[in-house]
C-alpha positions as a printed Julia matrix, in Angstrom:
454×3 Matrix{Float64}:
  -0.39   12.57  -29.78
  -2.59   10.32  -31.61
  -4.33    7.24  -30.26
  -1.6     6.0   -27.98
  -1.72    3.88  -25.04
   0.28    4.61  -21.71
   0.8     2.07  -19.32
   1.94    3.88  -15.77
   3.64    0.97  -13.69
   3.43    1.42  -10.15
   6.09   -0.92   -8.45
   5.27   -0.86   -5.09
   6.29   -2.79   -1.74
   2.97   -3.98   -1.02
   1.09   -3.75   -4.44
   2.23   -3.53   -8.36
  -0.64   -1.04   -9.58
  -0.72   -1.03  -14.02
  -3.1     1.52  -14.95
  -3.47    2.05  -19.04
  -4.45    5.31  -20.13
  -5.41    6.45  -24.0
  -3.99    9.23  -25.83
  -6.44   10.16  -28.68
  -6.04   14.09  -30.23
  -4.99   15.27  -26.43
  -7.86   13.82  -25.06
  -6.52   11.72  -22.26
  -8.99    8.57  -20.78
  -8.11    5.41  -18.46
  -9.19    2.33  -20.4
  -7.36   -0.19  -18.02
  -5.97   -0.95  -14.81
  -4.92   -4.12  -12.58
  -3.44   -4.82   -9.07
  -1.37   -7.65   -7.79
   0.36   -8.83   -4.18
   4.09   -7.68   -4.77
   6.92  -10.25   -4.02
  10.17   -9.64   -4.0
  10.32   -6.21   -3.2
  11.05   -4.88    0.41
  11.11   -1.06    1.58
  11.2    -0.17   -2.21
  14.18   -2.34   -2.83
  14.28   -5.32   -5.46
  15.05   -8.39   -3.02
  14.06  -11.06   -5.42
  14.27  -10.41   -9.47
  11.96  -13.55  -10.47
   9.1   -13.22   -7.71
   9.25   -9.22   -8.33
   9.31   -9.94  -12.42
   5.88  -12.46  -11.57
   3.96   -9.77   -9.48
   4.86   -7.0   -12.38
   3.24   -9.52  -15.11
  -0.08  -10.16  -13.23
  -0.88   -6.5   -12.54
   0.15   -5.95  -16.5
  -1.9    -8.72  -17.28
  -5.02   -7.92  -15.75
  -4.97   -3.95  -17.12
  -4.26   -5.11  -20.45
  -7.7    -7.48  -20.44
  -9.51   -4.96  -18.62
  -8.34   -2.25  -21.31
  -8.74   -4.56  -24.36
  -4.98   -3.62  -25.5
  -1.67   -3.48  -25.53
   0.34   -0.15  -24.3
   2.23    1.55  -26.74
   4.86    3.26  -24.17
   5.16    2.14  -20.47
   6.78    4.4   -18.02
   7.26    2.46  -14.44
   7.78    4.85  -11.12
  10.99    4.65   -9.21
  10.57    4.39   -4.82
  12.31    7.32   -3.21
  13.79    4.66   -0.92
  16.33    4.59   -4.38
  16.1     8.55   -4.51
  18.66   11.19   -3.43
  18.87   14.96   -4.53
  21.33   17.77   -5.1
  20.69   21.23   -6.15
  23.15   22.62   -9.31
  23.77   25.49  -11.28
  24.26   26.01  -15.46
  25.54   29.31  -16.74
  26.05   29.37  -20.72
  25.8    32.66  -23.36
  23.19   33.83  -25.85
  25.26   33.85  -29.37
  22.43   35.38  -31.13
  21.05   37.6   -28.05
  17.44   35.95  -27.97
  16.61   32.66  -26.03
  15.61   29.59  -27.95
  15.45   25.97  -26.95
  18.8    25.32  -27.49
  20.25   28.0   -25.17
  18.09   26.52  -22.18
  19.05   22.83  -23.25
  22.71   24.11  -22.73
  21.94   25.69  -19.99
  20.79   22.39  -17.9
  23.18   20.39  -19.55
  25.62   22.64  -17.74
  23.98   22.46  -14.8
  23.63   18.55  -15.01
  27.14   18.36  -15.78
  28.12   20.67  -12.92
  26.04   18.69  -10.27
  28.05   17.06   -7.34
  26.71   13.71   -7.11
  27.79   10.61   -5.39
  29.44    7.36   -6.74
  26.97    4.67   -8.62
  24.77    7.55   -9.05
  22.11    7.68  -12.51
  20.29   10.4   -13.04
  16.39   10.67  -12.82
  15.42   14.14  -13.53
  16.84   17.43  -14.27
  14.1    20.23  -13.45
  14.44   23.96  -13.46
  13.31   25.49  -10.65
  14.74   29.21  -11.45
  16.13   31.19  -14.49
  17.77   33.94  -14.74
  18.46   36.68  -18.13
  21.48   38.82  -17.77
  21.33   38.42  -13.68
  17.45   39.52  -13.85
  15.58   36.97  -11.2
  12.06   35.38  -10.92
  12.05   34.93  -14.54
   8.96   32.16  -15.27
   9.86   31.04  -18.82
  13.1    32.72  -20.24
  12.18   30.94  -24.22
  11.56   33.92  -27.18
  13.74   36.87  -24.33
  16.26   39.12  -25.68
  19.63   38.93  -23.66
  23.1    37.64  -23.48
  23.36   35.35  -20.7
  21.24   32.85  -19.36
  21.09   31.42  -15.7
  19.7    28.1   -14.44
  19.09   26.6   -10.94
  17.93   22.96  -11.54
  17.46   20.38   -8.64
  18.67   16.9   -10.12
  17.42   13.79   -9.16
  19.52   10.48   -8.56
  19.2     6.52   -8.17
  21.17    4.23   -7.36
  22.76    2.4   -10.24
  22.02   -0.75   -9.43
  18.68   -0.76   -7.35
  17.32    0.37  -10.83
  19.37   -1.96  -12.64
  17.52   -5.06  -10.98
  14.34   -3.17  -11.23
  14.87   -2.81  -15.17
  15.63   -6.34  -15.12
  12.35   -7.42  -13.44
  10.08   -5.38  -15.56
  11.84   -7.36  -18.69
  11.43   -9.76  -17.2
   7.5    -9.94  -16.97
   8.04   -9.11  -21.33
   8.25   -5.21  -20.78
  10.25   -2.43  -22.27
  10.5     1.02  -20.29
  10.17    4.74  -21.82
  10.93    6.39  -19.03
  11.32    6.01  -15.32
   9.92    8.42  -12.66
  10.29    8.87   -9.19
   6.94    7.97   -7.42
   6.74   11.29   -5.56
   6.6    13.16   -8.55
   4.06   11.32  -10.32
   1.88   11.16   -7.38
   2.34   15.16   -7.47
   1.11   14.94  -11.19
  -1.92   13.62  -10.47
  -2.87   15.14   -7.25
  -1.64   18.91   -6.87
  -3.23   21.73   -8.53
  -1.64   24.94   -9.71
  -2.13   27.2    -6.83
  -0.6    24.48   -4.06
   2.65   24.05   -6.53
   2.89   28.21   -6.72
   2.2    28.8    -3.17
   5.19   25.93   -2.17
   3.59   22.55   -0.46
   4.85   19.25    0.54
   3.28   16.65   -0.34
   2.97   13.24    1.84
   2.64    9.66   -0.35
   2.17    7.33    1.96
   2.48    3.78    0.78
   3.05    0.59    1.76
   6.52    0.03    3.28
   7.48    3.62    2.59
   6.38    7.32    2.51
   7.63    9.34    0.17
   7.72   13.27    0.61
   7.93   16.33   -1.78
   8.23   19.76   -1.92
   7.09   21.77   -4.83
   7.83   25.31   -4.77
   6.75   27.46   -7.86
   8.1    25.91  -11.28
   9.42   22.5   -10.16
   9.99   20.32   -7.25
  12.6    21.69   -4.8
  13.41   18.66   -2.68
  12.03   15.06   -2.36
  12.66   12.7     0.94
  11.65    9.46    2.15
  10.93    7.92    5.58
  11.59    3.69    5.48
   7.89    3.38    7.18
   4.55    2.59    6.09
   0.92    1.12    6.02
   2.72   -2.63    6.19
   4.23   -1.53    9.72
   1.13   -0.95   11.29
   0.21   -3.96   10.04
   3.13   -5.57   12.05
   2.43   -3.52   15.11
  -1.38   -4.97   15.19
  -0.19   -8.56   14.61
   2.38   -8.17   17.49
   0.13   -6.09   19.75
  -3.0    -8.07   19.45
  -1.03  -11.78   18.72
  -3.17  -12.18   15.59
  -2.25  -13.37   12.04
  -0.61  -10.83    9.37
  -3.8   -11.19    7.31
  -6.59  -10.55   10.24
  -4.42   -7.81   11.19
  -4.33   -6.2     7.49
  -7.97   -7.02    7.52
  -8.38   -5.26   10.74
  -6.66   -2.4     9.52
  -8.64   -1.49    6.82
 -11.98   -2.07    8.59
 -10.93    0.24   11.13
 -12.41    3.24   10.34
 -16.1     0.96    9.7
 -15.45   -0.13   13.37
 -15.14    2.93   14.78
 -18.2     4.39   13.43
 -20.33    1.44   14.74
 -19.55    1.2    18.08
 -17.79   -1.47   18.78
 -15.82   -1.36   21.46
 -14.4    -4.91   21.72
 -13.23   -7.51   18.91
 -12.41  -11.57   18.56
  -9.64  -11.84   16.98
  -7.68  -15.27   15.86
  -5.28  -16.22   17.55
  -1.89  -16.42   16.01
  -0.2   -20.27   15.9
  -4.17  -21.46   16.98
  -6.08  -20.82   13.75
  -9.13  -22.14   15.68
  -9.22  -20.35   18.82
 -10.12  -16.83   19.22
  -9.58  -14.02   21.63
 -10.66  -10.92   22.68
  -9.02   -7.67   22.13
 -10.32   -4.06   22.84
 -10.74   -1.37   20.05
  -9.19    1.13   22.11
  -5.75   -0.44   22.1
  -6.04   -0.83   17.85
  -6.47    2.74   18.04
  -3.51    3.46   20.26
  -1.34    1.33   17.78
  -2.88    2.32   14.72
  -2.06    6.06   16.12
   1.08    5.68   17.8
   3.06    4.32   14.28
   1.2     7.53   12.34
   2.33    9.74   14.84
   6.01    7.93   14.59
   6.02    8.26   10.67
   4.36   12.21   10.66
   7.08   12.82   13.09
  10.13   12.01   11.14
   8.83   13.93    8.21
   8.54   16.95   10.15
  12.03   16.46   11.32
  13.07   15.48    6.96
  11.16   18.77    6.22
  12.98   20.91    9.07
  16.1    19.71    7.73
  15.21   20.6     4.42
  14.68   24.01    5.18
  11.44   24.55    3.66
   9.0    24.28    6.97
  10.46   27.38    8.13
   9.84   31.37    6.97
   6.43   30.83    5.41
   7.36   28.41    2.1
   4.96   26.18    2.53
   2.05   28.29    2.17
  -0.21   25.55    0.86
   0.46   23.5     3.61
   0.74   19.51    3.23
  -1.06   17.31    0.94
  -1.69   13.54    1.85
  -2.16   10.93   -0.38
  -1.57    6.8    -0.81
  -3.66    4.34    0.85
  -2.86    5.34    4.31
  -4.65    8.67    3.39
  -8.02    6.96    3.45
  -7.67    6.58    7.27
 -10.31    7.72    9.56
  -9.49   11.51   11.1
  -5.73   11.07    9.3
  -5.96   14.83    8.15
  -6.71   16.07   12.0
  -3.64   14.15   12.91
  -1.06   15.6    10.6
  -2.82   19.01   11.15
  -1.45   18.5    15.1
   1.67   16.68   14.57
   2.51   19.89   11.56
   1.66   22.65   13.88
  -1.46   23.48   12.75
  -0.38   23.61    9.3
  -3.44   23.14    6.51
  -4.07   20.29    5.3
  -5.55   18.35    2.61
  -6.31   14.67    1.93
  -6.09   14.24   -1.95
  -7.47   11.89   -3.94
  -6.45   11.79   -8.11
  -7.58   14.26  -10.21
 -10.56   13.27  -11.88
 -10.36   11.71  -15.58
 -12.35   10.07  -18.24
 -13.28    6.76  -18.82
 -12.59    4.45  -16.13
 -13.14    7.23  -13.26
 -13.31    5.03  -10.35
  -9.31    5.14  -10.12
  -9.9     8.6    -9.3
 -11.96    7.66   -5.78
  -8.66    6.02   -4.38
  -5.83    7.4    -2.89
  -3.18    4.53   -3.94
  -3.94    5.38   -7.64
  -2.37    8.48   -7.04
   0.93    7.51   -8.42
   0.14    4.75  -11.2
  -2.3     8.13  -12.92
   0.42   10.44  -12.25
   3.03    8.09  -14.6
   0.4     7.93  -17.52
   0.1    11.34  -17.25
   3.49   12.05  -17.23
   4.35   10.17  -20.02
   0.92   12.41  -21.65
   3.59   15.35  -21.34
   2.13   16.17  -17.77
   5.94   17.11  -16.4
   7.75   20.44  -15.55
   7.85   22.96  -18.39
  11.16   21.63  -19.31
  13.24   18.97  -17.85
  15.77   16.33  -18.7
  14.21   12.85  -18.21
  15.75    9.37  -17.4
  17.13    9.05  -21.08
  18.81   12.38  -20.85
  16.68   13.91  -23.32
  15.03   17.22  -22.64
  11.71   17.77  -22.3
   9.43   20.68  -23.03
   5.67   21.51  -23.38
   4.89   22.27  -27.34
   2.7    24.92  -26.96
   5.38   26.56  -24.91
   7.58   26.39  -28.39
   8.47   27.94  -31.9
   8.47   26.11  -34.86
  11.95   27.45  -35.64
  12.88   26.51  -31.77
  11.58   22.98  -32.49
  13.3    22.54  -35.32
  16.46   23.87  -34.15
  16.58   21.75  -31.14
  15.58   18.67  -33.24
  18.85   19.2   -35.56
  20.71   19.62  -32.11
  19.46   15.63  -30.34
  20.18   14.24  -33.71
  23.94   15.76  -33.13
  23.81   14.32  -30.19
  22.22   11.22  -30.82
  25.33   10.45  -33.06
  28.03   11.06  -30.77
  25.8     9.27  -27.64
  25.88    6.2   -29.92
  29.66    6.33  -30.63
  30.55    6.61  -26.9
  27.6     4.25  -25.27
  29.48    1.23  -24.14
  26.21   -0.29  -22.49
  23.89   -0.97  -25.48
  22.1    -3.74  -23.32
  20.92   -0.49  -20.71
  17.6    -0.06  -21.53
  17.4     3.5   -20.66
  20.43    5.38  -21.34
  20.66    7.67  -17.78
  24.25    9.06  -17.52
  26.25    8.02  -14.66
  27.65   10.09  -12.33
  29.83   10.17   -9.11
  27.84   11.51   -6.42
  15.91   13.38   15.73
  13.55   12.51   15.27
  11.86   15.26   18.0
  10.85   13.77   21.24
   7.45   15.33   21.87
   4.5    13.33   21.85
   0.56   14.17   21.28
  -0.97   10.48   20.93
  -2.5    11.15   24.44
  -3.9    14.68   23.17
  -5.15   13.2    20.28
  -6.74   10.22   21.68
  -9.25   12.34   23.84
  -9.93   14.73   20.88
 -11.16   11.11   19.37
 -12.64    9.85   22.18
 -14.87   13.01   22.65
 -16.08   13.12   18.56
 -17.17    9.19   19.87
């Protein structure tokens, strides 16, 4: 890939994060990147087309003058609020008894086709997690193998059809045109797990604004991906309620918390909200109870997502959980989910490091706007079918004669996709398809731990 520009859209319920990233002869750099207040956006959801559409053009805007250019392909994250999963199953033969590209492209169109899905279902992703040659298991890459029947178990990711619909209409909105959508989980993944955590199994924890997004990745691909409808923004509310202050010197408070509770402090004046010239006072000790109390509330229900899942159970996790999104950067966070996960390891990850503009890599919240340029760098699964139904594939992982037979194969397909589409006007041609919390508590034992490090 030769000097292209990637523009990774993060459309979040707090912020819109556009990060630009440049392509030149595989070397991969961030040249760009701008934030704006979101509007019209609420737990992940489009609420408001226009206001959304004007939040997506100022972030845009701002990366494109910090970067000096235009992108050349934009590919814009999708909230797992809009996310559900299924796991399926593609059996097809080997006609010429070994495996090129075109067997395992039949093989997950099978198992795409096969996959039980609900009504006003599209389809996100398609990625492999297992393959199998002639019933032989644990098979890492099956392309160049001699046999005569190949095996896939794929987990397939879904949106709803028109949650993405109105987000595709905002983004053209502010005067863009989308590559490829991604769910937000997995591009924060991208950017922020490293090979032994993915082959070991771990889940990682995004937690954003309004929601927090959770995924498992276990060996080749991602195994199962969750959400829980709570964020950064409700502790936000919980401070304003608790401590009758404004929205904004709660936020404020919020993120000076950790700065306060390495100075000492021990009481605050706060506004007072409806009085903007009055203040009160208000004790640091009951922001930390609220603060801790909603954590505790939202690390709890992802225990319970992950024990429903199956995966905290028998061992698969054996990299533990990964945090990331701007909650992460919250004092003693780590020690928290550490209690809350059973002891579990943990790790607070920031984005891997990159070229050029390297500061994106000292934040948390960047996690997922890095994680969609790389992705659309050919950073993904080994193979996968994307948002446009095309399968994907590393290069190096291919033959010439594979890539040429598989090339003569899309443009068969190609053809008869553009006799049957009826919705030219779809920007991204997705196929449709019909588709306790637990009651302990440990905010008490965690408060004294706290109380005795200050």
């Amino acid at each position: 890939m030769n000097n292209c520009y990637i523009l990774g859209l993060d459309v979040g319920s707090v912020n819109v994060t556009a990060t630009i990233a440049k392509i030149d002869n595989d070397n991969f750099s961030v040249c760009g990147i701008g934030k704006a207040k979101t509007s019209g956006l609420k737990k992940g959801v489009v609420t408001n087309i226009e206001k959304a559409a004007i939040s997506i053009r100022k972030a845009v805007a701002e990366a494109k003058k910090s970067a000096g250019t235009r992108p050349d392909k934009t590919v814009v994250s999708i909230s797992g609020a809009y996310a559900k999963s299924v796991s399926s199953q593609g059996i097809v033969s080997i006609p010429n008894d070994e495996i090129t590209i075109n067997e395992i492209k039949r093989a997950m169109q099978m198992a795409k086709d096969n996959a039980r899905l609900e009504k006003e279902q599209i389809i996100l992703h398609v990625l492999p997690y297992e393959f199998k040659v002639d019933g032989q298991e644990f098979i890492e890459d099956p392309i160049g193998m001699s046999g005569s029947r190949l095996e896939v178990c794929v987990h397939v990711v879904t949106a709803e059809e028109n949650s993405v619909r109105n987000l595709l209409k905002a983004t053209q909105m502010a005067g863009l045109k989308i590559d490829s959508m991604v769910l937000s989980g997995y591009a924060s993944a991208i950017s922020t797990l490293n090979k032994d955590e993915k082959e070991l199994g771990v889940a990682l924890i995004d937690i954003g604004g309004a929601t927090s997004d959770l995924i498992v990745h276990l060996g080749n691909s991602i195994r199962y991906n969750g959400v829980v409808p709570f964020g950064s923004a409700n502790i936000t509310m919980d401070l304003s309620h608790a401590l009758s202050t404004p929205l904004k010197d709660a936020e404020d408070l919020k993120l000076e918390y950790t700065k306060l509770l390495h100075s000492g402090v021990k009481e605050l004046n706060l506004p007072t909200i409806g009085e903007s010239s009055k203040t009160h006072p208000a004790s640091l000790d009951i922001v930390t109870n609220v603060i801790y109390a909603r954590i505790e509330e939202i690390l709890l229900l992802l225990v319970n997502d992950l024990e429903k899942s199956g995966y905290l159970k028998n061992g698969k996790l054996g990299a533990g959980v990964v945090l990331t999104g701007g909650m992460a950067k919250l004092d003693d966070i780590r020690n928290l989910t550490s209690l809350v996960f059973d002891n579990m390891p943990v790790r607070v990850a920031k984005p891997r490091m990159v070229a050029g503009l390297y500061e994106i890599s000292d934040d948390p919240e960047n996690a997922c706007s890095l994680g969609l340029c790389l992705y659309g760098a050919g950073e993904f699964t080994a193979y996968e079918i994307d948002s446009n139904g095309e399968l994907k594939y590393k290069d190096a992982e291919i033959s010439t004669l594979s890539k040429q037979s598989v090339e003569i194969n899309d443009t068969e397909n190609r053809v008869e996709k553009e006799v049957h589409d009826i919705d030219k006007n779809f920007p991204i041609d997705i196929s449709k398809i019909s588709k306790n919390k637990d009651e302990i508590s440990i905010i008490t034992k965690f408060k004294n731990w706290i109380t005795q490090l200050f």
